[in-house]
N, C-alpha and C positions, 0 to 999 in steps of 0.2 A: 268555963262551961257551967250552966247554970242545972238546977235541977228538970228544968222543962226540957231540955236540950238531953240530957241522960234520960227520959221517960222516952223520946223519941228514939234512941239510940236501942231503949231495952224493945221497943215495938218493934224498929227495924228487926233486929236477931232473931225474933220470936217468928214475923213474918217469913225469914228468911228458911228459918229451922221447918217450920209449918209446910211451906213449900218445897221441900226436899224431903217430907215424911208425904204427901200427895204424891209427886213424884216418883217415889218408891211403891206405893199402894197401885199408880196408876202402870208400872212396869210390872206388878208381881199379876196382875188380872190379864195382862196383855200376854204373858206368858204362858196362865194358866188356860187362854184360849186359844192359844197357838202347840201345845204343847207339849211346850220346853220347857216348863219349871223345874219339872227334875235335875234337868239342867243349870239353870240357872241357881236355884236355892239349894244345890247340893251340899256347898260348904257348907250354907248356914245350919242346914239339917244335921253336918255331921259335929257342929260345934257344940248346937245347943239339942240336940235331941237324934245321938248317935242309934237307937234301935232304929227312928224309923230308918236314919239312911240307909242300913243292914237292908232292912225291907225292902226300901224300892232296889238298890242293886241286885239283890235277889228277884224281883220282879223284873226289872231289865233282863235279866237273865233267861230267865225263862221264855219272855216273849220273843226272843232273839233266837231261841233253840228253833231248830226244821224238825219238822214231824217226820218220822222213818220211811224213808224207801219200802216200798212194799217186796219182798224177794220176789225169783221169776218162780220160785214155786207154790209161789200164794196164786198166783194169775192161773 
């Protein structure tokens, strides 16, 4: 294998790596318009930046609670 041959090899990886960093970019936008990112990025949230995932479970939470029945002697 000559040196021309390993420059082709180190572009192949480089394309390959580049296209699976787009890939991810192009799933993390597609979620964030659907969404699901909370779901989807949870792990990574709670790997590399445990407050925020605190936060949004806690914000889950909340939006997930029912506001009170009114009693019958409010009416």
């Amino acid at each position: 294998m000559g040196p021309i041959d390993g420059i082709w090899m180190l572009f192949a990886a480089l394309a390959v790596v580049a296209g699976f960093l787009v890939l991810l970019a192009r799933a993390a936008v597609r979620a964030r318009r659907r969404g699901i990112s909370g779901s989807m990025m949870g792990p990574f949230d709670e790997m590399w930046r445990p407050t925020a995932a605190e936060s949004q479970v806690e914000l889950q939470i909340q939006s997930e609670r029912k506001k009170p029945l009114p009693s019958p002697e409010d009416l």
